[in-house]
Each structure stands twice: as structure tokens, then as C-alpha cells.
ROTORKOL-560722 format. One record per residue (C-alpha): residue number from 1; residue in one letter; z, y, x. Coordinates in nm, 4 decimals, padded with zeros to 6 digits. Layout:
NUM, a, Z, Y, X
...
This chain:
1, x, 00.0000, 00.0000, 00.0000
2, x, -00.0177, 00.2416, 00.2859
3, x, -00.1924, 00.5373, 00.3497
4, x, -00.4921, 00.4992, 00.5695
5, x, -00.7362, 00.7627, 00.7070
6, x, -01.1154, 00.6694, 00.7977
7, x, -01.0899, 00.3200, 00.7620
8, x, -01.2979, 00.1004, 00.5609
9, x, -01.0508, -00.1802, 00.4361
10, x, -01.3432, -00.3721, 00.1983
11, x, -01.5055, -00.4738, 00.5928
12, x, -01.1668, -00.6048, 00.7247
13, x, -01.0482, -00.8290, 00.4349
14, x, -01.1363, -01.1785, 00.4861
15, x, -01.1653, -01.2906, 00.1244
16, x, -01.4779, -01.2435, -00.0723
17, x, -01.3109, -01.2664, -00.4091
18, x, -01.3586, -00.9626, -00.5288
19, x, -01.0656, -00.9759, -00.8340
20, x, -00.8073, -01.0489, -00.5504
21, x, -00.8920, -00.7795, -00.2407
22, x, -00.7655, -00.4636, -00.2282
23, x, -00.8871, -00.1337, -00.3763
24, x, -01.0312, 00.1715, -00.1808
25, x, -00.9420, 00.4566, -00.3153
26, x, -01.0764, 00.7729, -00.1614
27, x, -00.9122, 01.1590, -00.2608
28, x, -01.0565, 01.4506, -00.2174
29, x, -00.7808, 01.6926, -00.2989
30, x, -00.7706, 02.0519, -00.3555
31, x, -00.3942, 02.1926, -00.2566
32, x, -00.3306, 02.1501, 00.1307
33, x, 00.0449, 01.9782, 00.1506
34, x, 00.1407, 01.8867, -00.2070
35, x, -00.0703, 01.7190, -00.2963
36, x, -00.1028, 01.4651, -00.0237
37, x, 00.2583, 01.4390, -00.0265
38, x, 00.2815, 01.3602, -00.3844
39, x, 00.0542, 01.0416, -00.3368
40, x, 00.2149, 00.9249, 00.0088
41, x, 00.5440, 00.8753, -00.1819
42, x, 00.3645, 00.7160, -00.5071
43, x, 00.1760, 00.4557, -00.2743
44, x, 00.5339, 00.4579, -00.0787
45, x, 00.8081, 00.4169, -00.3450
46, x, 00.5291, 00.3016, -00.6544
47, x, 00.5825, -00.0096, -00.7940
48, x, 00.2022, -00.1825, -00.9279
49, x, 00.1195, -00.2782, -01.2448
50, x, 00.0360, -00.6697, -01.1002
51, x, 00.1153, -00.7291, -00.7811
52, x, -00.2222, -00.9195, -00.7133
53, x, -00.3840, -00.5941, -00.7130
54, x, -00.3280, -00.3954, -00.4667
55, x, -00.4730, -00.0052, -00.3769
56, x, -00.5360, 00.1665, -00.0518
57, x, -00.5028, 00.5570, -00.0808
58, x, -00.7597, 00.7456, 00.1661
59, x, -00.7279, 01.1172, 00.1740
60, x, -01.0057, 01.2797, 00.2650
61, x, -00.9649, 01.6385, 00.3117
62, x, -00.6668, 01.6509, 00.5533
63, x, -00.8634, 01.8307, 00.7910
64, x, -01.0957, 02.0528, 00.5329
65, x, -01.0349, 02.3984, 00.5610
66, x, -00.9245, 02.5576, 00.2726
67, x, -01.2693, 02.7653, 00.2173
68, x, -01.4059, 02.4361, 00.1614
69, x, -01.1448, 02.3191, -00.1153
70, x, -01.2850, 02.4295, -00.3926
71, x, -01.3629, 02.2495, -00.7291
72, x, -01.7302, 02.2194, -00.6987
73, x, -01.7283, 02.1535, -00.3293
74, x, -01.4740, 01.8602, -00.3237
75, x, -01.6893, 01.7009, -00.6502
76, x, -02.0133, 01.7544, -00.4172
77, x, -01.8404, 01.5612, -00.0885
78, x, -01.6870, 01.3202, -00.3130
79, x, -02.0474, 01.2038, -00.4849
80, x, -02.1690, 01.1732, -00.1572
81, x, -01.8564, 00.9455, -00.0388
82, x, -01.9039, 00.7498, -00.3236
83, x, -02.2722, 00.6551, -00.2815
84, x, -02.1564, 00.5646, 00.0418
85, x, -01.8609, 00.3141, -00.0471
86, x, -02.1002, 00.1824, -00.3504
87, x, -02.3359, 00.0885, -00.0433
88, x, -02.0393, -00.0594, 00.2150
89, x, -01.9346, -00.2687, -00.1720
90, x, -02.2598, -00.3720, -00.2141
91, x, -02.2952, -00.5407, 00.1138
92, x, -01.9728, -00.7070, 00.1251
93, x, -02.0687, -00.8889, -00.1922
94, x, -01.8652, -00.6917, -00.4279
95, x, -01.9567, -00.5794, -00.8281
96, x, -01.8386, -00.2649, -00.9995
97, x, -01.6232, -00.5176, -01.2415
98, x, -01.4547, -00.6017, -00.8919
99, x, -01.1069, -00.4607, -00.8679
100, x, -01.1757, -00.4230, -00.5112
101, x, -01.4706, -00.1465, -00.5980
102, x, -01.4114, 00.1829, -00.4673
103, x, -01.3279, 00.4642, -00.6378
104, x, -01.3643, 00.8255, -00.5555
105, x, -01.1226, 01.1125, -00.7250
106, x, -01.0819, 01.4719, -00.6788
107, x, -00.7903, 01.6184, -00.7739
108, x, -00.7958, 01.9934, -00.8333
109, x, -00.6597, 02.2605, -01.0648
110, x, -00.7768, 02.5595, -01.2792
111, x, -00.6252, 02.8216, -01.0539
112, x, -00.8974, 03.1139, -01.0883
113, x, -01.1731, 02.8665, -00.9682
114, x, -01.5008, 02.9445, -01.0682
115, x, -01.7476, 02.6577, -01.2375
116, x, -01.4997, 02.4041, -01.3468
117, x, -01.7207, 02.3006, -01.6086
118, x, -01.9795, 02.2227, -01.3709
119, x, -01.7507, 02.0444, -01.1364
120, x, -01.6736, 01.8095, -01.4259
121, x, -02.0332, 01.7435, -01.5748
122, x, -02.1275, 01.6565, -01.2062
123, x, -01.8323, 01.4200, -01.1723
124, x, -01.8735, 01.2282, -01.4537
125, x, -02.2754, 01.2109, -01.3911
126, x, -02.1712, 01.0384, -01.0862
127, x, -01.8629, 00.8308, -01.1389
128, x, -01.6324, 01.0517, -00.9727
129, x, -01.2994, 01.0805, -01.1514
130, x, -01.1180, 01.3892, -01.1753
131, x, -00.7273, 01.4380, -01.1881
132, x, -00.7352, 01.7618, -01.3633
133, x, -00.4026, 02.0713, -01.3751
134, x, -00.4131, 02.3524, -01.5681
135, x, -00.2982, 02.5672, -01.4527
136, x, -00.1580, 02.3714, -01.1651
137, x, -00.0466, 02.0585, -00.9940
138, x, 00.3322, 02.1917, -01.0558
139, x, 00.3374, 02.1653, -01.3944
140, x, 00.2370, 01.7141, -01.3195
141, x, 00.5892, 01.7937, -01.0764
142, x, 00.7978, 02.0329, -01.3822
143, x, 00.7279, 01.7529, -01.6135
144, x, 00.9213, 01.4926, -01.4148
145, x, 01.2559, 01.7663, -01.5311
146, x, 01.1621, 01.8497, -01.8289
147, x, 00.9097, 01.9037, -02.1091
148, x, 00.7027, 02.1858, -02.1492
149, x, 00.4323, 02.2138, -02.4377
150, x, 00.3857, 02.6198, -02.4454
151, x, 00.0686, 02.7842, -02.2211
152, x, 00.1379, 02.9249, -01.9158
153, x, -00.1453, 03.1949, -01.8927
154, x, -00.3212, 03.0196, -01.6286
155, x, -00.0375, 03.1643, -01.4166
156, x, 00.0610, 02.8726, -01.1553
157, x, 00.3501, 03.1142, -01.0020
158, x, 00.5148, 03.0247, -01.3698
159, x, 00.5242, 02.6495, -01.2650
160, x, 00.6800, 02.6808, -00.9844
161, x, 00.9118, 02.9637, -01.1202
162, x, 01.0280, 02.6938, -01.3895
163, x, 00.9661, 02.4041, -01.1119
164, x, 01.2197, 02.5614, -00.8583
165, x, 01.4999, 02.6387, -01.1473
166, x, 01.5180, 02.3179, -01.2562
167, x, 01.8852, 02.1399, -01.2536
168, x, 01.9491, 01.9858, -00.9704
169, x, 01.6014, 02.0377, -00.7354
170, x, 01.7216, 02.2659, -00.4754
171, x, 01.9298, 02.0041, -00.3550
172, x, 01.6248, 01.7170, -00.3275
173, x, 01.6119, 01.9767, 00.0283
174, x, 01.9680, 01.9310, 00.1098
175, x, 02.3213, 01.9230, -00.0657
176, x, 02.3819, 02.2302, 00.0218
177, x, 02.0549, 02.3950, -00.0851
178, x, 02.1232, 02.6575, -00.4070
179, x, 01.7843, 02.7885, -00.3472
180, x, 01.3977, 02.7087, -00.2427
181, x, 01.1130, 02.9468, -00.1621
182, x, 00.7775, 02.8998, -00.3087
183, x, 00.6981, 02.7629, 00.0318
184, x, 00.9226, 02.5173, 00.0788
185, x, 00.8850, 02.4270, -00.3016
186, x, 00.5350, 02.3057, -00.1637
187, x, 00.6797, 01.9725, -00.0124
188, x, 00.7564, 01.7020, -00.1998
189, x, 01.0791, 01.4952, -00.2138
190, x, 01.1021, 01.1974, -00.3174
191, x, 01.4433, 01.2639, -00.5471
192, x, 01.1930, 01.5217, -00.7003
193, x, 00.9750, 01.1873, -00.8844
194, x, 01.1870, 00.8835, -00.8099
195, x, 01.2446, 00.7523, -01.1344
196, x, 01.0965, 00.9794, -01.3426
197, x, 00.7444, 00.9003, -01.3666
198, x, 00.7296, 00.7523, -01.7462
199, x, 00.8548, 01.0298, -01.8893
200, x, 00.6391, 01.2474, -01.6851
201, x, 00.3418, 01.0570, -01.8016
202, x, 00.4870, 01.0576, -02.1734
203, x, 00.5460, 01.4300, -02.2010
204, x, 00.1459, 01.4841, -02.0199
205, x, -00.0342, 01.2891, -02.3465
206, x, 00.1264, 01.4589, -02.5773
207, x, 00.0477, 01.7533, -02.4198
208, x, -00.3086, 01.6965, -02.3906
209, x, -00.3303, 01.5646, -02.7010
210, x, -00.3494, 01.9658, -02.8476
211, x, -00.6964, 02.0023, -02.6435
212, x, -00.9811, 01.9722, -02.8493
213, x, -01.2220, 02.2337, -02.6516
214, x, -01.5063, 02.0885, -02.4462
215, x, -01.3888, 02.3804, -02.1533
216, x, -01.1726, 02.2397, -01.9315
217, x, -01.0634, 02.6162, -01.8434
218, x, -00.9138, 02.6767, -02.1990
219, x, -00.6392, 02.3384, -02.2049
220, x, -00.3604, 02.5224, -02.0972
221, x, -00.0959, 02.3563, -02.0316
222, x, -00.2881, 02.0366, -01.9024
223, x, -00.2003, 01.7271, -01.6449
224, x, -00.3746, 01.3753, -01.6270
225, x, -00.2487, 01.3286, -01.2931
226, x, -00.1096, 00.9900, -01.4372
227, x, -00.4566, 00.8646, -01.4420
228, x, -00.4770, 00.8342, -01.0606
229, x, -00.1717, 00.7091, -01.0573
230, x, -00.2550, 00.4378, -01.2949
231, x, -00.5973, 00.3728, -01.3263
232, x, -00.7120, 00.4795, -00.9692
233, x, -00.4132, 00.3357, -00.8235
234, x, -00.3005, 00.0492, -01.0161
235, x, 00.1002, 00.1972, -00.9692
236, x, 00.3018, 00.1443, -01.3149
237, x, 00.6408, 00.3586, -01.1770
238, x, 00.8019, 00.4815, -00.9002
């Protein structure tokens, strides 16, 4: 279940069976540290669904710059990753009904980011998935405290305003801790999630069930980070 970087794990496994190798799964994610954090500690601490299949996490943007993080860029590099794995698949005898098949996500937020429509059609044209935050990956993190259902203007600096007062998170940083800068509030802990992830998951379909608009720009509030975690990754808690 670790994380590994630039290695192709369908080439090294020594079983053809394709219902019984491990998963690729490659991420192209937007935010720079909390992100990647986040999905070290699911893949870490994450209990799977079945134990017989098992997921490899691949980041692929620790070393993007951040210029090149956008929405529409991250769908572009992920298509062509994709294509890519498909062929490596291919060759090692494996068929998209395979749980070993790859799978490509990008995981990126409304922010102010221009074209997020776009990014989507293109992502689902190619079989990209998308783990989508609106207006930010901190409200997937605020819903492991506590529910929220009301719209947050597109404002992420809400999030982490409600993120950093929650009961009890300042201390995930130390027991002495009373209080946690936006920048610090970046890295993940794992007291942040442990245990928590159900609910999380519970109180993020309801509240995407209010979204009936085709633009992704207009679901605010909105997380389906849960669906890497689950479909992508094959992880059932943590």
C-alpha cells in the first residue's frame, strides 16, 4: 500500500491474473503539500475494502511547479499518462475489467480557476476521474469535525477559518498547541482523519445531493474526495 514515485508496478508483479495484482493509481494533484499528505496517510493508516485488492498511489506532480497546477493543465498531463499506462496494461496482458488497470485522477478545486467546465468534459472524454472541491480541499478535511451544508462563497479562507477552529485540532500539532496558522493548517495529521472518514463521506453525499446544475463552478459547498478514496483506491476507512 505504499506510496511509490515513477515506478511502474503492473511490469514487476509476477502474476498475470489480472483480478488479483495490484492497482496503479496515478494523481495529478492541484494543492502543493495537502494534498499529497492527505493520501500518504489514507494509503498509510486506510484499511481496504477486500484485502485481495490492493492499490498503489503514484503522485505525479511533486515536482510541478505551481504555474503548471492548474485544472486544465493537470486534466491535459493526466490524459496523456493514461494513454500511456492503457499501453504498459495492454502489454502485460491486462483488460480494463482487470482490477489491476490503471487509473488516472486529478484532484483539484474551484478556487478562482478558469475553465473548470472544460477540464471536466475533457476528463470524462478520456477516462480521467476527477476528485472535485468547491470551494476547496478543506472543506473534504472540515467535514471529518463536523457538518457543514451552507455555501461558502467560493471563499476557501472560510474552510480553513472553520477548519482551524474546530474542537480539538490545534492540538493534532502538539498538546500544547491553542493555535495554527493557515500555513501550518496546510499539513496534515493523522489525528485530523483517523477515524473519521465515514462520517466524512456521509455528510459529502448529502451535500452533493443539493447540486443539480451541469456547472461544476456553481455546487458550492461540494467534495467527492471519497471517490478516490474508494473507488480509485479500493480503502473502506481509516
Amino acid at each position: 500500500m505504499a506510496r511509490t514515485r515513477g515506478k511502474d508496478d503492473t511490469r514487476r508483479q509476477p502474476r498475470r491474473d489480472g483480478r488479483s495484482r495490484k492497482r496503479a493509481v496515478y494523481i495529478f494533484a492541484e494543492g502543493e503539500v495537502t494534498e499529497e499528505e492527505y493520501l500518504d496517510l489514507v494509503m498509510e493508516h486506510g484499511t481496504p475494502a477486500d484485502p485481495s485488492r490492493e492499490a498503489t498511489h503514484h503522485i505525479c506532480t511533486t515536482n510541478v511547479a505551481s504555474k503548471d497546477r492548474k485544472p486544465i493543465t493537470l486534466v491535459e498531463a493526466a490524459v496523456a499518462k493514461l494513454r500511456e499506462e492503457e499501453r504498459k496494461a495492454k502489454r502485460a496482458g491486462l483488460k480494463p475489467k482487470d482490477w489491476a488497470w490503471p487509473q488516472v485522477w486529478c484532484v483539484f478545486d474551484r478556487d478562482d480557476h478558469p475553465q473548470i467546465p472544460t477540464a471536466f468534459s475533457q476528463a470524462r472524454k478520456a477516462g480521467v476521474r476527477v476528485a472535485y472541491s468547491h470551494p476547496c480541499f478543506e472543506l473534504w478535511r472540515l467535514l471529518h469535525h463536523q457538518n457543514h451544508t451552507s455555501t461558502m462563497g467560493g471563499v476557501c479562507g472560510d474552510a480553513n477559518t472553520r477548519l482551524r477552529a474546530c474542537r480539538g485540532f490545534a492540538q493534532t500539532y502538539g498538546a500544547t498547541v491553542r493555535s495554527v496558522s493557515v500555513e501550518r493548517s496546510k499539513h496534515v495529521m493523522i489525528d485530523q482523519i483517523r477515524g473519521r472518514y465515514e462520517k466524512a463521506r456521509d455528510f459529502a453525499r448529502k451535500l452533493n445531493e443539493q447540486h443539480t446544475a451541469t456547472d461544476q463552478t456553481r455546487w458550492d459547498p461540494y467534495t467527492d474526495v471519497w471517490k478516490l478514496v474508494e473507488d480509485g483506491l479500493g480503502i473502506a476507512r481509516y
